[in-house]
C-alpha positions in Angstrom: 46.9 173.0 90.5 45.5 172.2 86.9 46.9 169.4 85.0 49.5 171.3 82.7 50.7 172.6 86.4 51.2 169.4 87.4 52.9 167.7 84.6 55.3 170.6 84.2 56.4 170.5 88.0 57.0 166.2 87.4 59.1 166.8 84.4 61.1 169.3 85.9 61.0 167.2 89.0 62.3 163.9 87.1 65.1 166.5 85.3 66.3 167.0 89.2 65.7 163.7 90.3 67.5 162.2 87.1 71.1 164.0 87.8 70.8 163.1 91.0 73.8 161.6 93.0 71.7 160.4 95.7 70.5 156.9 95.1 66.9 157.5 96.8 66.6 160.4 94.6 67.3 158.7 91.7 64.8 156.1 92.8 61.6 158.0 93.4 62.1 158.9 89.6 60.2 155.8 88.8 56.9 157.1 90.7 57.0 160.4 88.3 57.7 158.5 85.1 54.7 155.8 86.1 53.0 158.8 86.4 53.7 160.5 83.2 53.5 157.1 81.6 52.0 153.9 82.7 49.0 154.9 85.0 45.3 154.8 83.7 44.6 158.1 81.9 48.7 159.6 81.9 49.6 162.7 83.0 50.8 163.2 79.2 47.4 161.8 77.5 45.5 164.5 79.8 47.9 167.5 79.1 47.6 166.1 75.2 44.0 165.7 75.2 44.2 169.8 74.7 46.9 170.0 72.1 46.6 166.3 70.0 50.1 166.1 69.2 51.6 162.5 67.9 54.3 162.3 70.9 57.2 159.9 69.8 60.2 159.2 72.3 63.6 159.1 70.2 65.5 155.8 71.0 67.3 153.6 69.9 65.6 150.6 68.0 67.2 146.9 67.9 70.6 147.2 66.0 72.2 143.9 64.2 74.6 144.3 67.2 71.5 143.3 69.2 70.2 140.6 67.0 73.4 138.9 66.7 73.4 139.0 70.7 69.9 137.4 71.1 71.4 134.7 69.1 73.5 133.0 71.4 72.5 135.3 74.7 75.1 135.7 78.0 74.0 135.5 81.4 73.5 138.9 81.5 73.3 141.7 78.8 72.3 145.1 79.3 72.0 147.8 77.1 72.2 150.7 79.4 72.7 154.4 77.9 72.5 152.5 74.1 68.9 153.1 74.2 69.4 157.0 73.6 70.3 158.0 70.0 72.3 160.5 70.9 75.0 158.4 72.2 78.1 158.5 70.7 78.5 155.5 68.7 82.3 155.4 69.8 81.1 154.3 73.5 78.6 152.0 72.4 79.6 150.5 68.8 77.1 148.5 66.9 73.9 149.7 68.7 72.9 153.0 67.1 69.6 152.3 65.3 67.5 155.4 66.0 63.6 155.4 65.8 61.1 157.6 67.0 58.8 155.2 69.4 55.5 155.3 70.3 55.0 155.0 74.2 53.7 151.1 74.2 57.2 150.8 72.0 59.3 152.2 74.2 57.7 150.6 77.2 58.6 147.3 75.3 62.3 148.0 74.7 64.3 145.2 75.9 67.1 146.5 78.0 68.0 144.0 79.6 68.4 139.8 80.2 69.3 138.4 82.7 69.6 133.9 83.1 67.2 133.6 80.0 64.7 136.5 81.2 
């Protein structure tokens, strides 16, 4: 199987795994995003060594909602599905502040505090 094999079966292997209702399932989706993402040489940096295209990830920057928050932080904050742009602001009010991030900036989103960390 040749790499653009491979990383099109883990993306439409994460799509599956992602919908999931089966916690396990949803759990082994961390192995194919550390794949895609985090280890060494990534499955997307060898698939994009071929084509050279500047890959953003659209999310979510920190809003003033957030900023206020990290103020005078709770126990425990997350941000949950307000990292997507596409959510509707009326769920999530305050947090829409769309960017398009570079990996090492969406690998640095804070989602979540928990007791100071």
């Amino acid at each position: 199987m040749d790499v653009e094999q491979l990383f099109v079966r883990t993306l439409a292997d994460l799509e599956h795994r992602t919908v999931a209702t089966d916690e396990y399932e949803v759990l082994m989706s961390v192995g194919l995003m550390r794949k895609l993402l985090m280890e060494g040489t990534t499955l997307v940096d060898k698939v994009n060594s071929r084509y050279k295209l500047k890959i953003r990830y659209p999310m979510n920057g920190v809003s003033a909602y957030e900023r206020v928050i990290y103020e005078d932080p709770p126990v425990f904050w997350s941000l949950l599905e307000a990292i997507d742009p596409e959510c509707r602001p009326a769920q999530m009010p305050g947090t829409r502040a769309p960017i398009d991030a570079t990996r090492d900036q969406l690998l640095a989103r804070r989602i979540m505090r928990m007791s100071g960390t």
